[in-house]
C-alpha positions in Angstrom: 303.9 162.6 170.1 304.5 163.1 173.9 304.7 167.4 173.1 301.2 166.8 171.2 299.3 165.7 174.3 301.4 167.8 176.6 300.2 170.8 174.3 296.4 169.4 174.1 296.2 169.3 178.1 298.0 172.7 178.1 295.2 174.4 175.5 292.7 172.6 177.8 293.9 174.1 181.1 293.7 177.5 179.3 289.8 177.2 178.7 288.6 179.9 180.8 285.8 177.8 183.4 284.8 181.3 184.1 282.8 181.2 180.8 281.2 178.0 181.6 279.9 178.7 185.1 278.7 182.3 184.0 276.6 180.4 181.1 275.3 177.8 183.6 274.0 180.5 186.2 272.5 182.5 184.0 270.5 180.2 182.9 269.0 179.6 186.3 268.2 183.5 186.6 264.9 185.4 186.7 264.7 188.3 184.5 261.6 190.3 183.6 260.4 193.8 183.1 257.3 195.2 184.9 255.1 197.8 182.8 251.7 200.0 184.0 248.4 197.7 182.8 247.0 200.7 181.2 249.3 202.9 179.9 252.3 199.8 179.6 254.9 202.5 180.3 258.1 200.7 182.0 257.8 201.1 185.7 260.8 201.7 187.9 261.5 201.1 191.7 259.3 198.5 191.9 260.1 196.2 194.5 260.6 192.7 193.5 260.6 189.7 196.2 261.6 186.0 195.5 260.7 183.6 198.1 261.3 180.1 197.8 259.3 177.4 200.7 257.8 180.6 202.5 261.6 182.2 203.1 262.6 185.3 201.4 265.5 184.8 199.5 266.3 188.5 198.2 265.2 191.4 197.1 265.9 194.0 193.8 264.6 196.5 192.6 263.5 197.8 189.0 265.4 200.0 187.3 264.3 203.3 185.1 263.3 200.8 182.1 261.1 198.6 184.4 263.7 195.7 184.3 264.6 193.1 187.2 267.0 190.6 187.2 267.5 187.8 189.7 271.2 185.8 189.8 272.7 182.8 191.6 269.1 181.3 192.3 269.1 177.4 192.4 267.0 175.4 190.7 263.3 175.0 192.5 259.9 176.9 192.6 259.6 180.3 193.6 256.7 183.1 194.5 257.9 186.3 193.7 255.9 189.0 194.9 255.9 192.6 193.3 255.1 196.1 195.2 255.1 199.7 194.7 253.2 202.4 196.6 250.2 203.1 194.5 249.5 200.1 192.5 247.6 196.9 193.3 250.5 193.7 194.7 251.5 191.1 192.2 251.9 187.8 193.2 253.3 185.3 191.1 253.5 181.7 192.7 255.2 178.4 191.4 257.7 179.8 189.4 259.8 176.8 188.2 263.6 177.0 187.6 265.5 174.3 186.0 269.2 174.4 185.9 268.9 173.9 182.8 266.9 176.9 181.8 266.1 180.3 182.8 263.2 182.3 183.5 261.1 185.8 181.7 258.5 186.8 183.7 256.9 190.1 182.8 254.4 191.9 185.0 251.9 194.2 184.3 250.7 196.4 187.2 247.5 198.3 187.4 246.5 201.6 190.0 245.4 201.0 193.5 241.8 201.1 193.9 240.8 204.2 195.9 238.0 204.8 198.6 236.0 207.4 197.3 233.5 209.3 199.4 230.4 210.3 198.0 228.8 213.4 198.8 225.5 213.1 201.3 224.5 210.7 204.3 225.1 207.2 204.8 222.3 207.1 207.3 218.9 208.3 206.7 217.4 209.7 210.0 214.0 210.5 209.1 
């Protein structure tokens, strides 16, 4: 009887807690993809911000496939703020994280507006 409980303590000493803290933090992770509003191709090298009570907390990056992934966030409400030369900013705010959960947040961004000049005056000097 005393090799039985000395073997059940061992089995649960082998339990790799690895496993159990990678399951609990990603579920308090922010993942999305980001995509064009009109053409919804994937867009890469977007820069994503998270900030949480007006401090930026990091930074990443898009890859080739328009996908973003946030890790080892605590639980709390974000704003995340999206950015790429060209289009219009994204700003997401009160993005909730429960430790308990994670987040998908997909973004669609659409083309800068442009000043255009049209031909003629502005001012009519007659």
């Amino acid at each position: 009887m005393l090799f039985a409980a000395v073997a059940s303590v061992a089995r649960a000493n082998t339990t790799d807690p690895s496993i159990d803290e990678a399951e609990a933090s990603k579920k308090t992770d922010i993942t999305g993809g980001v995509v064009h509003a009109d053409t919804k191709k994937p867009l890469g090298n977007v820069a994503v911000t998270v900030f949480s009570s007006a401090r930026k907390e990091k930074v990443v990056y898009t890859d080739v496939n328009g996908s973003y992934t946030f890790t080892d966030l605590k639980a709390g409400t974000y704003t995340l703020v999206f950015e790429k030369d060209g289009l219009k900013k994204v700003t997401k705010n009160k993005v909730n994280i429960r430790p308990d959960e994670g987040c998908q947040l997909n973004i669609e961004m659409d083309d800068e507006e442009e000043f255009r000049i049209l031909p003629g005056s502005l001012f009519d000097f007659d």
